[in-house]
BASE-63415 format. One record per residue (C-alpha): residue in three letters; x, y, z. Coordinates in Angstrom, 1 decimal. Example, Ala and Ser with C-alpha at 12.3 -4.5 7.8 and 13.67 -1.06 7.14 Angstrom:
2
ALA  12.3  -4.5  7.8 $
SER  13.7  -1.1  7.1 $
//
This chain:
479
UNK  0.0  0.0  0.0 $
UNK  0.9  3.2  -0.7 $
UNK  2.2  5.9  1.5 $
UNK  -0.8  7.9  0.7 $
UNK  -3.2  5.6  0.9 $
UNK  -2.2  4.3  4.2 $
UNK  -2.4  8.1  5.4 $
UNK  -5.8  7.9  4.0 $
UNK  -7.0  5.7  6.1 $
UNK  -5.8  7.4  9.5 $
UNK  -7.5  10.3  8.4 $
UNK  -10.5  8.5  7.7 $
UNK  -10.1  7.0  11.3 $
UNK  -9.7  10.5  12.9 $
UNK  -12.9  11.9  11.1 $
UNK  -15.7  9.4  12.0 $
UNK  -13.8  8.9  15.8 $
UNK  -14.2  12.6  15.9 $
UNK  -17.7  12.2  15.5 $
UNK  -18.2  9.1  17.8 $
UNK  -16.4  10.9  20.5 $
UNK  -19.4  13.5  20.7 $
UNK  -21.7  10.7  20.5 $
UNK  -20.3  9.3  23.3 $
UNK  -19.6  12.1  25.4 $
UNK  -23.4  13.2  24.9 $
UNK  -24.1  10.8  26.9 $
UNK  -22.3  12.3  29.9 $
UNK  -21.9  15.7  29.7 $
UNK  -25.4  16.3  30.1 $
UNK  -25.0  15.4  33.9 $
UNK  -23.9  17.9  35.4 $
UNK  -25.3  20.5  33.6 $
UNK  -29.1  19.6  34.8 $
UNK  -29.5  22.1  37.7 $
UNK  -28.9  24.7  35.5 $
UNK  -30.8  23.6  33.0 $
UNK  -33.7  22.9  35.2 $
UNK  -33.4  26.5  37.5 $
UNK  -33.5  28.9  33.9 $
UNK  -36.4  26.8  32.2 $
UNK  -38.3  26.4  35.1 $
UNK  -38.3  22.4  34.5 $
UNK  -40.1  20.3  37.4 $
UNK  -37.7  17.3  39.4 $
UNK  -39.9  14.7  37.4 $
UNK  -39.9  16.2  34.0 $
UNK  -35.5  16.9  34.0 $
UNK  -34.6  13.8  33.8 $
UNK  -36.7  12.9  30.3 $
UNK  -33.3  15.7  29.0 $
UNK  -31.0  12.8  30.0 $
UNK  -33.7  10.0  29.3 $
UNK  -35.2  11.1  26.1 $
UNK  -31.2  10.4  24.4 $
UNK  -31.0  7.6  26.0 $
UNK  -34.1  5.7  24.5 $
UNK  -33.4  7.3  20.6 $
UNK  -29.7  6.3  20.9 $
UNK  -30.3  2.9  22.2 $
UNK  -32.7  2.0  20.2 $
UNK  -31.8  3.0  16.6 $
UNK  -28.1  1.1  17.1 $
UNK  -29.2  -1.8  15.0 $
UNK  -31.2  0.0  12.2 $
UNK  -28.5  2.3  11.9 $
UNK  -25.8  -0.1  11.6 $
UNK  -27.7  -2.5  9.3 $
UNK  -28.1  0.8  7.1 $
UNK  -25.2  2.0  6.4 $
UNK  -24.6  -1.6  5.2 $
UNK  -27.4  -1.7  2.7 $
UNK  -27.5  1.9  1.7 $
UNK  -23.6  2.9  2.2 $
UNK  -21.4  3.8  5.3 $
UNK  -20.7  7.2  4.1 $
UNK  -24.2  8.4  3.2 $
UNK  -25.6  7.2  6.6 $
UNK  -22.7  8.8  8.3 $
UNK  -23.5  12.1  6.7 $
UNK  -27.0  12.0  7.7 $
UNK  -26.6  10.9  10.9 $
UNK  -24.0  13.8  11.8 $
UNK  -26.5  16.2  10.1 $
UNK  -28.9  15.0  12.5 $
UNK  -27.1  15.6  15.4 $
UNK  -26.0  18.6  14.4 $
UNK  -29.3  20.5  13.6 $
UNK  -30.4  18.9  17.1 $
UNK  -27.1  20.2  19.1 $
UNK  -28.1  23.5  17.8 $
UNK  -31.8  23.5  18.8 $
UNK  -31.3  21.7  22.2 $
UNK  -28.8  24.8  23.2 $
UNK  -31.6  27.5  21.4 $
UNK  -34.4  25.2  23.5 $
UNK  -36.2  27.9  25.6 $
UNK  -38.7  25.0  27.3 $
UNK  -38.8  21.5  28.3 $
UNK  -40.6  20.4  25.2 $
UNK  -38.2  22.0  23.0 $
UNK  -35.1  20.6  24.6 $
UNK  -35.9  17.0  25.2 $
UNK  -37.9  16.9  21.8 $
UNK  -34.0  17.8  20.2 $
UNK  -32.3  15.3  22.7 $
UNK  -34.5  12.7  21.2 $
UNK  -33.6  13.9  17.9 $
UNK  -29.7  14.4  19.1 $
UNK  -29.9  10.6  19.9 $
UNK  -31.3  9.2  16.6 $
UNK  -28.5  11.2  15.0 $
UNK  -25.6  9.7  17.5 $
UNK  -27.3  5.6  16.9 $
UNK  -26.8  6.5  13.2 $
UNK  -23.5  8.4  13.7 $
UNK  -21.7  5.2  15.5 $
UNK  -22.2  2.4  14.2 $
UNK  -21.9  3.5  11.0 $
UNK  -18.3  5.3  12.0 $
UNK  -17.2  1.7  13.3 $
UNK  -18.4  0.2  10.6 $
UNK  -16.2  2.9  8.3 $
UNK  -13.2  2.2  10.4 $
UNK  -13.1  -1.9  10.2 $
UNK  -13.8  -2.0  6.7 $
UNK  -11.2  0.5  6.1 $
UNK  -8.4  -1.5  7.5 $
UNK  -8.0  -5.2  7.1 $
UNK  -8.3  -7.4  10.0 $
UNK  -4.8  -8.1  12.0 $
UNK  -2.5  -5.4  13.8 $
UNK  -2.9  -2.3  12.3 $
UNK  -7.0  -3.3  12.7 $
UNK  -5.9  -3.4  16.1 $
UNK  -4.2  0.0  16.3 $
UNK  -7.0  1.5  14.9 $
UNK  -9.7  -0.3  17.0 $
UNK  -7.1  1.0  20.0 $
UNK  -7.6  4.6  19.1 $
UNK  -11.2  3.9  18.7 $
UNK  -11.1  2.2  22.4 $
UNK  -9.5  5.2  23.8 $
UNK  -12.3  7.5  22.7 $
UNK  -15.1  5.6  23.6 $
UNK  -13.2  4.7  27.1 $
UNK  -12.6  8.2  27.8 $
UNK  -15.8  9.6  26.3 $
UNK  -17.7  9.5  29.4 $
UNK  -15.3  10.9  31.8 $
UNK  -14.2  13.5  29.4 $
UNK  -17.8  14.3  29.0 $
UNK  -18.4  15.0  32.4 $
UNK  -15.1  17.0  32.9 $
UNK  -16.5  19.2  29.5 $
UNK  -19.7  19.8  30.7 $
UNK  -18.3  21.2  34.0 $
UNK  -16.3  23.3  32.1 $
UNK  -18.8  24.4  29.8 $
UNK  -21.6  24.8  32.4 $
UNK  -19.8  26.8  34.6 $
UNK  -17.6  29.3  32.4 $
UNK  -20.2  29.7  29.2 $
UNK  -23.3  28.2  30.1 $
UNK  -25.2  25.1  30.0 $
UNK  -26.4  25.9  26.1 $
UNK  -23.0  25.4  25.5 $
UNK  -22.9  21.8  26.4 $
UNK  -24.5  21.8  23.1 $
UNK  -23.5  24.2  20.8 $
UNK  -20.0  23.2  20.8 $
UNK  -21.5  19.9  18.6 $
UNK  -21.8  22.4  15.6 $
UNK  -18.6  23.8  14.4 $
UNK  -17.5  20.4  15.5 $
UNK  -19.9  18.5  13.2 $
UNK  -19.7  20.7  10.6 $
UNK  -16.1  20.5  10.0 $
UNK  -16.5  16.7  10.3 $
UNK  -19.2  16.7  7.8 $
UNK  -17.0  18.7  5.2 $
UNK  -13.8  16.7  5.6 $
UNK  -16.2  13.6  5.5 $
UNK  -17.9  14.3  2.5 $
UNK  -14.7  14.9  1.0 $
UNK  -12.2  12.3  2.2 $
UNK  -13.9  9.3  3.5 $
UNK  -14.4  7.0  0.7 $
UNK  -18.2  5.2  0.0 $
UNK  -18.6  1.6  1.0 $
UNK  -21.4  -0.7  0.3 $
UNK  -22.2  -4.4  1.8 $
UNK  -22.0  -6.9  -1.4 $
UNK  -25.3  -8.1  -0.4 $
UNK  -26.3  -9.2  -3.8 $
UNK  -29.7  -7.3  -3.1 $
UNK  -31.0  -3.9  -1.7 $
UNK  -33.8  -5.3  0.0 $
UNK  -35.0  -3.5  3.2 $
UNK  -36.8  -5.4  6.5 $
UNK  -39.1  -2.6  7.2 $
UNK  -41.0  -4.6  9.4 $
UNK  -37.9  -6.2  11.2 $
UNK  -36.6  -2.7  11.6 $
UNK  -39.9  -1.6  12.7 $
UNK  -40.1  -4.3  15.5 $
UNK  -36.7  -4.1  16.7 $
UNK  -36.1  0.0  17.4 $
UNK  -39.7  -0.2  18.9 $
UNK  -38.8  -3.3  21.1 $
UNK  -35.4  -1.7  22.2 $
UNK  -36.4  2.3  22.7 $
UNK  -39.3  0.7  24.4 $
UNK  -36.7  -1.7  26.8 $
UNK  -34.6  1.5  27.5 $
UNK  -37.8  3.6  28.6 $
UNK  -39.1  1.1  31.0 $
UNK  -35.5  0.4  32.8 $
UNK  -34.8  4.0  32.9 $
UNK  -38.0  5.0  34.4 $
UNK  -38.6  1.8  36.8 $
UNK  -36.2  3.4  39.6 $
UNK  -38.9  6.3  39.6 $
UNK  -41.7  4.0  39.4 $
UNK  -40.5  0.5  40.7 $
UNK  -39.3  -2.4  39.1 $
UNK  -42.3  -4.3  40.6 $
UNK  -45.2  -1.8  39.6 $
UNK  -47.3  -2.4  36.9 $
UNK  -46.1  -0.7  34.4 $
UNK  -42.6  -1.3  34.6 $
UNK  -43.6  -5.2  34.5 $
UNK  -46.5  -3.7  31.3 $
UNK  -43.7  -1.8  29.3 $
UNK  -41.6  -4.4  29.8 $
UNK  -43.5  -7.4  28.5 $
UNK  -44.7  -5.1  25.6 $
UNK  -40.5  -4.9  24.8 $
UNK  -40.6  -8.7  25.0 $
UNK  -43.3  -9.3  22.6 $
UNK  -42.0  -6.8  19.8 $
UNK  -38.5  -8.4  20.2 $
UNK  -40.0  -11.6  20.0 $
UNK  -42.1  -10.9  17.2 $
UNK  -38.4  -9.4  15.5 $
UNK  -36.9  -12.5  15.6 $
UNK  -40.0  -14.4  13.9 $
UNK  -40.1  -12.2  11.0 $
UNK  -36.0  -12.7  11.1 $
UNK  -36.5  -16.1  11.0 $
UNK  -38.4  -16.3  7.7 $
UNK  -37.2  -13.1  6.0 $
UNK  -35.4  -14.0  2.7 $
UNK  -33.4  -10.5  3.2 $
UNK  -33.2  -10.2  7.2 $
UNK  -32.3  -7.0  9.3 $
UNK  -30.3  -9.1  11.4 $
UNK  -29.1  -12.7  10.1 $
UNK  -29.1  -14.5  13.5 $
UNK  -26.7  -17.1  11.9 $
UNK  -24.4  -13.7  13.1 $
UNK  -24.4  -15.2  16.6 $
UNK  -22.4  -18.2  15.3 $
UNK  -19.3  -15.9  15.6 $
UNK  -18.3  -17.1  18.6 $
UNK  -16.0  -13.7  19.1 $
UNK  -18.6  -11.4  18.1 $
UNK  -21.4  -13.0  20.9 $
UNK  -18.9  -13.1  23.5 $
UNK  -17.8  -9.2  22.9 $
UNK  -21.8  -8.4  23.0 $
UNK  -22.4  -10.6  26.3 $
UNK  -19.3  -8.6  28.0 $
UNK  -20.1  -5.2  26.1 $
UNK  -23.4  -5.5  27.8 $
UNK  -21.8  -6.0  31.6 $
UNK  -18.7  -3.4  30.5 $
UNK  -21.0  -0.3  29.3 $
UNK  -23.6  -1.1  32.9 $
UNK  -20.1  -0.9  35.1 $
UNK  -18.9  2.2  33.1 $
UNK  -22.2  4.3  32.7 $
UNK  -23.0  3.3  36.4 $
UNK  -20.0  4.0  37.3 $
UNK  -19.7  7.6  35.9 $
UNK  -23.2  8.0  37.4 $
UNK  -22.7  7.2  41.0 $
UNK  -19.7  9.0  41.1 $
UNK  -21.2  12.6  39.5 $
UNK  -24.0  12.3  42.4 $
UNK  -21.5  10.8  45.3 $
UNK  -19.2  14.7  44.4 $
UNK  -22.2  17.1  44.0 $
UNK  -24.5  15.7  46.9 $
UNK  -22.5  15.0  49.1 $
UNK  -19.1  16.4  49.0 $
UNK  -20.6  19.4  47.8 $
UNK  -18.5  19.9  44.8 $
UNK  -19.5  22.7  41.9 $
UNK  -19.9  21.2  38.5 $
UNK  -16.4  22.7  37.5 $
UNK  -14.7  21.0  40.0 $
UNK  -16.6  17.6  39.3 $
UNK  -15.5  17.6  36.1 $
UNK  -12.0  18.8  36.4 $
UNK  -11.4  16.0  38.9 $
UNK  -12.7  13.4  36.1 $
UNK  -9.5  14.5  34.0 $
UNK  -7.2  11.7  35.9 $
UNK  -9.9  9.0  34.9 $
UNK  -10.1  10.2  30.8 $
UNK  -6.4  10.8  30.3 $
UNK  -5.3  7.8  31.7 $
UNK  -7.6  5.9  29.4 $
UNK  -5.6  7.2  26.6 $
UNK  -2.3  6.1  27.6 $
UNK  -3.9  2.8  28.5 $
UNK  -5.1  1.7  25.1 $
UNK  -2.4  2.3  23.4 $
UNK  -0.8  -0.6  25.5 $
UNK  -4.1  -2.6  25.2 $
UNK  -4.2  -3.0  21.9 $
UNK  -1.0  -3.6  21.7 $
UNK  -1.2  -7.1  24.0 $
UNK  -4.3  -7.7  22.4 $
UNK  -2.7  -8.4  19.3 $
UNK  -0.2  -10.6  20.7 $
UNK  -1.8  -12.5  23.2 $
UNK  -5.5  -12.2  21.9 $
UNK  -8.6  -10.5  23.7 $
UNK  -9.1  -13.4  26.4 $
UNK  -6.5  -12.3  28.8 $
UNK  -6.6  -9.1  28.3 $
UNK  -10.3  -8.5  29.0 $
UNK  -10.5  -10.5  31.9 $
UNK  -7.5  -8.3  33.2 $
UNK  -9.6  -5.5  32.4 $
UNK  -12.4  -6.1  34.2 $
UNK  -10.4  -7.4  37.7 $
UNK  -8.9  -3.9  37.4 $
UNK  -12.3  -2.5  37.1 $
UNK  -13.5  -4.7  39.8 $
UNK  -10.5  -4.1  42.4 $
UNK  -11.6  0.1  41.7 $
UNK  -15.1  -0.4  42.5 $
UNK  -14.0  -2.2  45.5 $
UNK  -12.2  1.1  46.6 $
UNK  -15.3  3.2  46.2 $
UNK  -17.3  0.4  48.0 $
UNK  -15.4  2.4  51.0 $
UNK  -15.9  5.8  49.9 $
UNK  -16.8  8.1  53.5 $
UNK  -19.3  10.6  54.6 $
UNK  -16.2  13.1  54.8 $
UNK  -14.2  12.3  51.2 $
UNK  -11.4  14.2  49.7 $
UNK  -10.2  13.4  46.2 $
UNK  -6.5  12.4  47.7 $
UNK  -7.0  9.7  49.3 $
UNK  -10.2  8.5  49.0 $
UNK  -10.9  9.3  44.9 $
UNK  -8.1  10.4  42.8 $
UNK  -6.4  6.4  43.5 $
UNK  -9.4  4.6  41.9 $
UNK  -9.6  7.3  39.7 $
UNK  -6.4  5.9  37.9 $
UNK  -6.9  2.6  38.8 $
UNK  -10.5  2.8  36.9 $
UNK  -8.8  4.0  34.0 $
UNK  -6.5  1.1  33.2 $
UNK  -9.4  -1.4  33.6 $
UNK  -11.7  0.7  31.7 $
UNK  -8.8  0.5  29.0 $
UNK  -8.0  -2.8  29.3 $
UNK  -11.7  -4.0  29.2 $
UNK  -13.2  -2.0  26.3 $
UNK  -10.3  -2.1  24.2 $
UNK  -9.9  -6.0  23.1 $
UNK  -13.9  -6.0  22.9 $
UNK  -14.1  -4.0  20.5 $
UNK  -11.7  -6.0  18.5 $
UNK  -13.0  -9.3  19.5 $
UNK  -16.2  -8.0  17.9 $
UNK  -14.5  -8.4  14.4 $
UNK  -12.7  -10.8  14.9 $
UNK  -14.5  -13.2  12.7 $
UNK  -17.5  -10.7  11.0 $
UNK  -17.1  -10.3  7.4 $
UNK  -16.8  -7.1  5.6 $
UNK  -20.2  -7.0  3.8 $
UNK  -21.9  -7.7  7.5 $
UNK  -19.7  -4.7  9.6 $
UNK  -22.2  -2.5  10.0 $
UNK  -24.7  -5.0  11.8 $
UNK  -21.8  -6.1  14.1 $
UNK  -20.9  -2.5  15.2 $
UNK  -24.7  -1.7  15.7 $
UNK  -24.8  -4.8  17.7 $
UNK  -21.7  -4.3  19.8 $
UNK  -23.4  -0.4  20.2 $
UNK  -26.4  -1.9  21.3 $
UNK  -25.1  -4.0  23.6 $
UNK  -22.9  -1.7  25.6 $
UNK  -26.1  0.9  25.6 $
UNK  -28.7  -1.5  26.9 $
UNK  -26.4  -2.4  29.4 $
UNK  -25.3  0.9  30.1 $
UNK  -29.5  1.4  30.9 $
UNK  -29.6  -1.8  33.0 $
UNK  -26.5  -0.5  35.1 $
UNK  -27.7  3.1  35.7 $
UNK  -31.4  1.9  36.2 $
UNK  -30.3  -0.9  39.1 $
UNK  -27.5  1.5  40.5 $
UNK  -30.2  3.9  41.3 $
UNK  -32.6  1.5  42.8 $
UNK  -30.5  0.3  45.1 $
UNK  -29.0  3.5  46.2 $
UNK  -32.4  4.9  46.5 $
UNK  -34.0  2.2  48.5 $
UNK  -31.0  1.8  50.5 $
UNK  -30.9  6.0  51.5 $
UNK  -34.6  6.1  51.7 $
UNK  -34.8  3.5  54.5 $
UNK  -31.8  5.0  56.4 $
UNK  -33.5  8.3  56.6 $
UNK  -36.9  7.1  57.6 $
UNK  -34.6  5.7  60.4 $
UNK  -33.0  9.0  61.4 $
UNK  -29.5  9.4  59.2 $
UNK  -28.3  12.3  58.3 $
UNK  -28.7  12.8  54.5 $
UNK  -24.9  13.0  53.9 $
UNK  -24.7  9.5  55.4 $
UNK  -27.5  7.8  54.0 $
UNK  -26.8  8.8  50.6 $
UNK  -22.6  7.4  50.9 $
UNK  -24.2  4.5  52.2 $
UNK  -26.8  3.8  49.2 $
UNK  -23.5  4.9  47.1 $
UNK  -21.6  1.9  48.6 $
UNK  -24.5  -0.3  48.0 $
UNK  -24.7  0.5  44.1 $
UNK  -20.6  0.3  43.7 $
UNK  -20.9  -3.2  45.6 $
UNK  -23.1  -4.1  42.8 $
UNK  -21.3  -2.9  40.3 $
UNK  -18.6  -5.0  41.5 $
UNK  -20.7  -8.3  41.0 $
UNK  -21.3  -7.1  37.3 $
UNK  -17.5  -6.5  36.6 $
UNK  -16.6  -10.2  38.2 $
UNK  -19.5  -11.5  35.8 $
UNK  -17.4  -9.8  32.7 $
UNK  -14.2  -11.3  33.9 $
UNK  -16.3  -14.8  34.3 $
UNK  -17.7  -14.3  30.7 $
UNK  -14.7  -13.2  28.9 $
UNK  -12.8  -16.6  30.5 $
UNK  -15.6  -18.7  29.2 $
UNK  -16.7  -17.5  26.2 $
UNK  -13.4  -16.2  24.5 $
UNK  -11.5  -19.8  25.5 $
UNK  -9.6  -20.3  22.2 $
UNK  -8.8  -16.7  21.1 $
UNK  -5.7  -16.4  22.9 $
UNK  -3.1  -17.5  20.6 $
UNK  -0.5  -14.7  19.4 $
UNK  -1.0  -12.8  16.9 $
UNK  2.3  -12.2  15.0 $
UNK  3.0  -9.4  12.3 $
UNK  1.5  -9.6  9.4 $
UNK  -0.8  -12.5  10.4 $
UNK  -4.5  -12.3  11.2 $
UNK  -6.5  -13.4  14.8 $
UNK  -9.2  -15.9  14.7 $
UNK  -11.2  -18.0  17.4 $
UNK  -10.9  -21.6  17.5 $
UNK  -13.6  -23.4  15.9 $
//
């Protein structure tokens, strides 16, 4: 390959990553902007929470449609659209002058990020061939979805405190816009060979409907309860669409999503520890942004700034991820990953009434870091290990999906149990301060289970993917 070309291809990497970053740090920086958003538009407790919810739902469940898209349609053209989307809706959210406005464009804003991401993955590992430089590049990626939700939380402290919450938002535009020129320019058009253009309308119609209807119900049942009935109504009405997805799968002759996918044996362990990596990281990130502002008392400024340690780290971290990756394979890695991510949430499990960043944070902080990098890094590639060019698209919608859903799950049972847990300790006469660093310690106990479980699953599922993987050569899982 030529000089040129390989240069080529970095850029393309560093275009669609720029635009996954935002995605991803979207999901985040929104956090601790909400007091300010809710004191100048007037917006009730109840109603605040649909800013952060109403993303959530879009983003999670579009992944899939927009993956299998920008197969059938071409990875360029759905990138395009989807950054235009985000873009338009980055603008209106920070213009948004009520409630309506502003969660109506963080709905839109998602849509635009579940078309934006898988389609950039899909861009990248079709770009370069599977084996180390795959690796490199799946590295990089690593390190900006790693670091996306820390960073998004040290931005929007930043942001909120020096310019303005609106400007948690508007700094999507020039952003996008320079992405969408440099895009539209640079990135070369792909296409799955597919031998058909055939679209499941009805499989894509079940599916997003099934999955935005799964994210509503987990996100709301910590308001509502996980037992009431319409937590247990929304759902079984998730289960029935889903089920009634993978009938029409079954006898489509041109399916949204090929289950015969799932006989990768790579590609259905990275989804089964995507789903228990994204519910430790999003709880995680969650727990502590609440644990710093209601209880230490710390200004959104500071919150953020102190969330630098955790998002810079991740960047020198995946560099050496990937790295062992390719030689060793995903197997050991991940499972490294993940009893680094376990022994920091076992720090926090001791987190006191009283905290100060040195000692009680900043350690974990790092230590958070390396597991997070270690962990999300060799999943990603594991996702590819084995998925074909024409069928990229689906496997980073999947992979997306995955690591959303269970980014939902984690949040949604993280603040159930710190909630019950504080509620009952007040009722019995604790000081706020203390019952809430209790129900913290509760949630991060949890979380702990769930990051064990991904060590567990990786071991299991990803036995025979550990062999070297030499220059040159290419990884695969044993048969």
């Amino acid at each position: 390959m030529t000089p040129d070309a390989s240069d080529r291809r970095w850029l393309t990497l560093a275009i669609v990553g720029a635009a996954f970053f935002m995605t991803v740090l979207d999901v985040a920086i929104v956090n601790v902007a909400i007091p300010s958003i809710q004191t100048d538009l007037h917006i009730k407790e109840q109603t605040v929470q649909w800013v952060i919810t109403a993303y959530a739902i879009t983003f999670g469940g579009f992944l899939l449609l927009g993956g299998r898209m920008a197969d059938l349609l071409g990875r360029r053209l759905i990138f395009l659209i989807g950054l235009t989307l985000f873009t338009v809706a980055s603008l209106t959210c920070g213009l948004a002058n009520s409630s309506g406005v502003l969660i109506t464009s963080r709905a839109a804003q998602g849509l635009g990020a579940a078309i934006i991401s898988p389609a950039a993955l899909s861009i990248v590992t079709t770009t370069f061939g599977e084996g180390p430089e795959r690796n490199k590049a799946l590295g990089i990626w690593g390190a900006l979805g790693g670091s996306g939700a820390a960073a998004g939380v040290l931005f929007g402290g930043i942001l909120t405190k020096y310019l303005g919450w609106e400007w948690i938002f508007w700094v999507n535009v020039p952003v996008g816009v320079l992405v969408f020129v440099l895009a539209a320019t640079l990135v070369p058009e792909s296409k799955a060979d597919l031998g058909h253009r055939r679209f499941d309308a009805a499989g894509a119609i079940t599916v997003t409907s099934g999955l935005a209807l799964l994210v509503y119900a987990i996100s709301k049942a910590p308001d509502v309860g996980w037992g009431s009935a319409r937590t247990i109504l929304l759902l079984l009405g998730s289960a029935a669409l889903l089920a009634v997805f993978a009938v029409i799968e079954l006898r489509s002759s041109a399916p949204l999503m090929p289950f015969r996918i799932f006989r990768l044996r790579t590609l259905t362990a990275a989804n089964v520890v995507g789903f228990l990596l994204g519910a430790v990281i999003f709880a995680n990130f969650f727990v502590l942004t609440l644990y710093v502002q209601q209880v230490l008392g710390w200004s959104a400024l500071k919150t953020g700034v102190t969330f630098l340690a955790t998002a810079g780290t991740t960047v020198i971290w995946a560099g050496v991820a990937q790295a062992l990756t390719t030689r060793y394979g995903p197997r050991p890695v991940i499972v490294t990953g993940m009893l680094v991510l376990a022994v920091a949430l076992a720090w926090y499990t001791q987190i006191p009434v009283d905290g100060h960043y040195w000692p009680d944070l900043l350690p974990a902080y790092v230590v958070f870091a390396l597991g997070l990098a270690f962990a999300f890094v060799p999943v990603s590639i594991a996702a590819f290990l084995q998925v074909e060019s024409h069928e990229a698209g689906l496997a980073s919608g999947l992979l997306n999906t995955s690591q959303q859903i269970g980014g939902a799950i984690g949040v949604a049972v993280a603040a159930t149990i710190f909630t019950s847990h504080a509620t009952s300790l007040l009722a019995s006469g604790d000081t706020p301060a203390q019952a809430f660093t209790s129900g913290y310690q509760r949630a991060f106990w949890a979380l702990l289970v769930l990051a064990l479980a991904g060590a567990v699953a990786a071991f299991v599922l990803l036995r025979g993917t550990e062999a070297p993987v030499k220059e040159g050569e290419t990884a695969h899982a044993a048969a």
